[in-house]
N, C-alpha and C positions, 0 to 999 in steps of 0.2 A: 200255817206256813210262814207268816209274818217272823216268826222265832229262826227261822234258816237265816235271815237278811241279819237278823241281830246278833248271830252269833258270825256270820261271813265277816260282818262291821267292824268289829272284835277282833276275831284273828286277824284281821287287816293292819290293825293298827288304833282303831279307835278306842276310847275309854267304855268299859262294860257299861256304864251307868248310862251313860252319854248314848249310844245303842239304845239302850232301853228305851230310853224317855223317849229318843227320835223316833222309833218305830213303832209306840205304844201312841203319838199322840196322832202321828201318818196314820196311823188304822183308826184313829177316833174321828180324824178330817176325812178320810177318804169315806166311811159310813155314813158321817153327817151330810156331806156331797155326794153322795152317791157314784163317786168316782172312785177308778182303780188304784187298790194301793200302791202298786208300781208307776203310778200317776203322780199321787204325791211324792211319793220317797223319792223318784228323780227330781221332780221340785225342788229339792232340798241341796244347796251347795253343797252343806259336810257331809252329806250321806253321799252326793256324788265324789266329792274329792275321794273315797276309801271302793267304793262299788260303782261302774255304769251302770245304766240305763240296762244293757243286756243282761250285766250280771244279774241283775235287781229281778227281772223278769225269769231268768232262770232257776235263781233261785225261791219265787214264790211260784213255777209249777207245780202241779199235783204231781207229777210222773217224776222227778225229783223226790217229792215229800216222801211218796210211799219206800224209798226206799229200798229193799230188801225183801221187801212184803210179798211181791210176785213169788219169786224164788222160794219162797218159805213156804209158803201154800201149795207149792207143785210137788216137792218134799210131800209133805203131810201126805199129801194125794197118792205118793208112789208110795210111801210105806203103807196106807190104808186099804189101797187099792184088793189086795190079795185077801182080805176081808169083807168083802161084798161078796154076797153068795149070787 
């Protein structure tokens, strides 16, 4: 989920590289701490100057990540369905 934040950073305005590193080394602090990565990455001035604090949390929800996924699967389900005996 941490890849959502780094590409939001990016479209923002930040340098891609600069994303990267920020958010690759937020997830290596936030494991060794055992803190939330939206912990750290708010920490972080440049990641706030480009993203809040709410962005930040938004965009590392699971219900977010999945995207599309629900949908896709309810599909499958309605073409399939007529094939169950």
């Amino acid at each position: 989920m941490a890849e959502s934040v780094m590409i939001e950073l990016t479209r923002r305005g930040m340098n891609r590289q600069d994303s990267h590193e920020r958010v690759r080394l937020a997830s290596m602090q936030a494991l060794a701490e055992g803190r939330p990565l939206a912990d750290v990455l708010s920490a972080d001035p440049e990641v706030i100057r480009y993203c809040s604090r709410a962005d930040i949390v938004a965009l590392l929800s699971p219900d977010a990540y999945i995207g599309t996924a629900v949908r896709q699967v309810e599909r499958v389900i309605e073409k399939l369905s007529p094939l169950i005996v």
